[in-house]
C-alpha positions in Angstrom: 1.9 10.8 -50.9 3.4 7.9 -48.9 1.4 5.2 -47.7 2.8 3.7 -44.5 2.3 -0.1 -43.9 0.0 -1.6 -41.2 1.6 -3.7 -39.3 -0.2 -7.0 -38.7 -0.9 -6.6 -35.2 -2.4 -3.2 -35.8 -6.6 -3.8 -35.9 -9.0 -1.9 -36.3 -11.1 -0.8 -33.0 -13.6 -3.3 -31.5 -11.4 -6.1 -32.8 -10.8 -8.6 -30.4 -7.4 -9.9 -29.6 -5.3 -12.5 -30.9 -4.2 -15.7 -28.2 -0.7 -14.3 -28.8 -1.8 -10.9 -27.8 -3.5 -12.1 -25.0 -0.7 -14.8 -23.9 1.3 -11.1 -23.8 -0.8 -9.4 -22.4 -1.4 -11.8 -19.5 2.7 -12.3 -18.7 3.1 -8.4 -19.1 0.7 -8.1 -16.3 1.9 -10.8 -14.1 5.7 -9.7 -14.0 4.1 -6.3 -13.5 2.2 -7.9 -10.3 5.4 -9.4 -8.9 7.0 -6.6 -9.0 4.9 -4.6 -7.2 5.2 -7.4 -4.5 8.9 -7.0 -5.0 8.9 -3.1 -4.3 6.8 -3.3 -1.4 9.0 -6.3 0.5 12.1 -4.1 -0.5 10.1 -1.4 1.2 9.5 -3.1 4.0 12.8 -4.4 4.5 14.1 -0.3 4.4 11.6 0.8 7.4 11.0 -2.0 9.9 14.4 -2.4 11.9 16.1 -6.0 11.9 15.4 -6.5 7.9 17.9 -5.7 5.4 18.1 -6.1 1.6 21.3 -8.2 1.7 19.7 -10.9 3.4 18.5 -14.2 1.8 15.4 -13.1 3.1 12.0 -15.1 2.4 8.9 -13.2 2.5 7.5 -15.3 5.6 10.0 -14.1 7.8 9.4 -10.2 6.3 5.6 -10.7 7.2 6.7 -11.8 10.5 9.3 -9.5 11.3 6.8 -6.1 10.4 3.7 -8.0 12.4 5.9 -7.9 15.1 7.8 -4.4 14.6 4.2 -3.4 14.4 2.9 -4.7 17.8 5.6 -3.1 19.3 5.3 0.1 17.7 0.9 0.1 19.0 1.8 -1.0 22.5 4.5 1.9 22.8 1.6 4.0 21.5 -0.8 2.8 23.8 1.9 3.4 26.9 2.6 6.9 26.1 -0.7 7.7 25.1 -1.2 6.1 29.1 1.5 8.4 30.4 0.1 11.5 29.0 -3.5 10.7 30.0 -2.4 9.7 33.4 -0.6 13.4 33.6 -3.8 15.0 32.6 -3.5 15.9 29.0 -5.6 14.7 26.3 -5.8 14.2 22.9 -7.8 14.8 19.7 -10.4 12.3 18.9 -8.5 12.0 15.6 -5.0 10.7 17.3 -6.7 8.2 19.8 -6.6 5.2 17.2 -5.7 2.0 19.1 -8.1 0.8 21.3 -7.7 -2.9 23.2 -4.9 -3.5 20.5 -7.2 -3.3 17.8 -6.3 -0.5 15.2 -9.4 1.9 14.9 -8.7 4.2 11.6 -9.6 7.5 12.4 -12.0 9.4 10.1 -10.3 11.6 7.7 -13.0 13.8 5.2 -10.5 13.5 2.3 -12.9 15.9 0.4 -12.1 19.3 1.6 -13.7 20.8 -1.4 -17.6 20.1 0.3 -16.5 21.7 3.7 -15.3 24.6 1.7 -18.2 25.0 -1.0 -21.4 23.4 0.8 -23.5 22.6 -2.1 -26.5 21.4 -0.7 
């Protein structure tokens, strides 16, 4: 029978961790944070038009750019939305989400199970 060694950072459960450990720990999770952020600029940069990857970009003028690309994008909503309603058609309660420029989230029942199989 072999016995294999425990290495000295192995503990046994409940044991709390080292200050090394938790120095680790701590930086693992930060770079993990950051790049998360990272990702979701370079995301960012890939959909809103005027952005690109190659640029010495700083995330201030990413922020700006999407707020912007964004405003457009509602009040071109709002102006069809206009046309259509003007023509006589009309829409789902669902679609009609902007209201006075403010963003109203539509109500999505993202249980379909309890529609399906009323328990009560």
């Amino acid at each position: 029978m072999t016995v294999t060694p425990v290495p000295k950072s192995a503990k046994p459960p409940g044991e709390l961790l080292t200050a090394e450990e938790k120095k680790a720990n701590h930086i693992a999770s930060e770079q993990k944070r950051r790049q998360a952020i990272r990702e979701g600029f370079n995301r960012l940069t890939e959909v809103v038009p005027g952005l690109t990857k190659s640029q010495g970009r700083s995330e201030t003028i990413v922020l700006q750019k999407t707020l912007a690309y964004l405003k457009d994008q509602l009040s071109e909503n709002q102006s069809l939305v206009q046309q259509i309603t003007d023509l006589g058609g009309t829409f789902p309660p669902s679609l009609k989400v902007v209201v006075n420029n403010d963003y109203v989230p539509p109500d999505y029942d993202d249980d379909d199970d309890e529609d399906e199989n009323p328990s009560s």
